[in-house]
N, C-alpha and C positions, 0 to 999 in steps of 0.2 A: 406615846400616851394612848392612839387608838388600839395597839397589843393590846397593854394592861387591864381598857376599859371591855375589850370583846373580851379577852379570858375570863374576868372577872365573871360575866355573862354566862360564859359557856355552860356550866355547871345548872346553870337554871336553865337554861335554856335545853340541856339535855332532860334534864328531868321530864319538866312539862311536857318536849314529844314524848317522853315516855308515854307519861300520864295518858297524852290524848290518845296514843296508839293503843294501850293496852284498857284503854275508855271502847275506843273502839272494836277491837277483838270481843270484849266483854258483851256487847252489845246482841251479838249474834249465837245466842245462846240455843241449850236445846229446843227449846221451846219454840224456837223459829220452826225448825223442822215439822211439820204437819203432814201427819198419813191424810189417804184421802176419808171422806164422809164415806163411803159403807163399799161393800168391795162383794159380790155372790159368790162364792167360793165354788159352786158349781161351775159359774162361768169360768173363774180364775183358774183353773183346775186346766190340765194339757199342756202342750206343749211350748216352751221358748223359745227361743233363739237369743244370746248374747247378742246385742251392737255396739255394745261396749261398757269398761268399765273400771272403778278405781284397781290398779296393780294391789293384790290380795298373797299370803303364803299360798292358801288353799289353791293357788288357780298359779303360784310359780312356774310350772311345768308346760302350761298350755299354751299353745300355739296357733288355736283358731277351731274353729268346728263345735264352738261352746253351747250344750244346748242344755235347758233345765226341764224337766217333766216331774208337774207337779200331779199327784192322785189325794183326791179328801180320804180321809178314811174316817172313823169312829168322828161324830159329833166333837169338834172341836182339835182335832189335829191334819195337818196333810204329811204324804210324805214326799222325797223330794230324790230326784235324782239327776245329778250332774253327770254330763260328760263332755270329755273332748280331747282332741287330738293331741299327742304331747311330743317336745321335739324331735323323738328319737322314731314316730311313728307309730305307736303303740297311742289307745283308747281309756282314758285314765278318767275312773267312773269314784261318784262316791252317795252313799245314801245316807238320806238322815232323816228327820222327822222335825215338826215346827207344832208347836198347842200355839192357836188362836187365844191371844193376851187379852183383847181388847174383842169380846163378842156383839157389842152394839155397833162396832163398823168391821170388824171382821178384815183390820185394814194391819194390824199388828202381832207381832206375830214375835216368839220365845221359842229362841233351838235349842233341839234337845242334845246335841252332840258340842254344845260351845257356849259359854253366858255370854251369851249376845241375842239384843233385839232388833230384827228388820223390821221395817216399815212400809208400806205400797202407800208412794208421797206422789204419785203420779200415774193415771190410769186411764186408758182413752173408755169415753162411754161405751165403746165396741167389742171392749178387752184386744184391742189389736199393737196396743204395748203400753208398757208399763216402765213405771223406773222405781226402785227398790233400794231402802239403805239402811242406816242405822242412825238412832238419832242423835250418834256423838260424830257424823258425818266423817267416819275414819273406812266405809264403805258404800260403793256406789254402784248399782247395776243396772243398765236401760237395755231394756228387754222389747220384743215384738214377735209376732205368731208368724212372720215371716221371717228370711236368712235375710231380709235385706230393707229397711225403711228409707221413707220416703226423707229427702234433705230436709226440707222446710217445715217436715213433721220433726225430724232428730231437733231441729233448731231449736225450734221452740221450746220440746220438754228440756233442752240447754237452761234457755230464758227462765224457764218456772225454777228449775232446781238449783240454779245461780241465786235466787230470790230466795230461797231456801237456805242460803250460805255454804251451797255444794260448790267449789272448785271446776269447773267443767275443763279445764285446760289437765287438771290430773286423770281424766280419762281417755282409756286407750282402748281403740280401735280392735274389733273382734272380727278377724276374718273369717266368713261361714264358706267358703271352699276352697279347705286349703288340703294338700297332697304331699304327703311324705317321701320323697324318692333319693334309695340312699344316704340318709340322712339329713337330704337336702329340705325345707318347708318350701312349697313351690305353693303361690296362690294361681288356681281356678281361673281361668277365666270368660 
């Protein structure tokens, strides 16, 4: 009798977790995603360093040494260039360009090589890192002006972008000295 009466159950009872799961999923919509309030693109401008980041096509090949340099140009665009070490040893570089979406915080940003929007949802007062994404949280990048941040600073902007409904456990580790020998990837040390 207790079979018949839990089967009987089942079926609702599956439902409703549905329901509250995908209640919950729903919950955390773009909108949670928040750039920051105003960003000086002069400051923002120079050099990054990768410390990690969502696994992307773009960045398949890389292996560590990931570094972004950003230059303003014309009122309302930067341009942008990546590079880094990729596994066979070779410097695998790519340029593109970004127009400034949102010019009252100067925090959002339209590329010109992909319909895709980033965002700077995370910015130390100092510009001494940043973390960068997109507001359907399908990319993630924590950046800093050094090869290497501080733990309990990486932690943190963890905390903030967790609160954001970024995944922090899908991100991966950017080694900035790393050595191709023989087609070995040898990290620095």
């Amino acid at each position: 009798m207790k079979k018949i009466i839990f089967a009987s159950f089942l079926p609702t009872l599956l439902f409703f977790s549905g329901f509250v799961f995908t209640q919950q999923n729903n919950s955390l919509q773009a909108s949670d995603v928040q750039a920051v309030s105003s960003v000086d693109l002069k400051r923002y401008a120079g050099k990054w360093f990768e410390i990690s980041s969502y696994p992307n096509k773009a960045q398949k090949n890389c292996v560590g040494n990931t570094i972004t340099t950003l230059t303003q140009k014309v009122e309302g665009y930067i341009a942008i260039l990546n590079h880094c070490v990729t596994k066979n040893g070779t410097t695998q570089s790519t340029k593109t360009e970004a127009k400034v979406a949102d010019k009252t915080t100067n925090a959002k940003f339209e590329m010109q090589s992909a319909p895709r929007n980033y965002w700077i949802i995370d910015l130390d007062p100092d510009y001494k890192y940043a973390a960068v994404a997109d507001p359907k949280r399908e990319y993630l990048w924590i950046l800093s002006r050094e090869p290497e941040i501080n733990d309990t600073v990486y932690q943190n902007i963890l905390r903030r972008v967790e609160k954001m409904g970024f995944n922090p456990g899908k991100l991966i580790k950017t080694p900035q000295k790393v050595e191709v020998i023989k087609g070995s990837v040898i990290e620095k040390q």
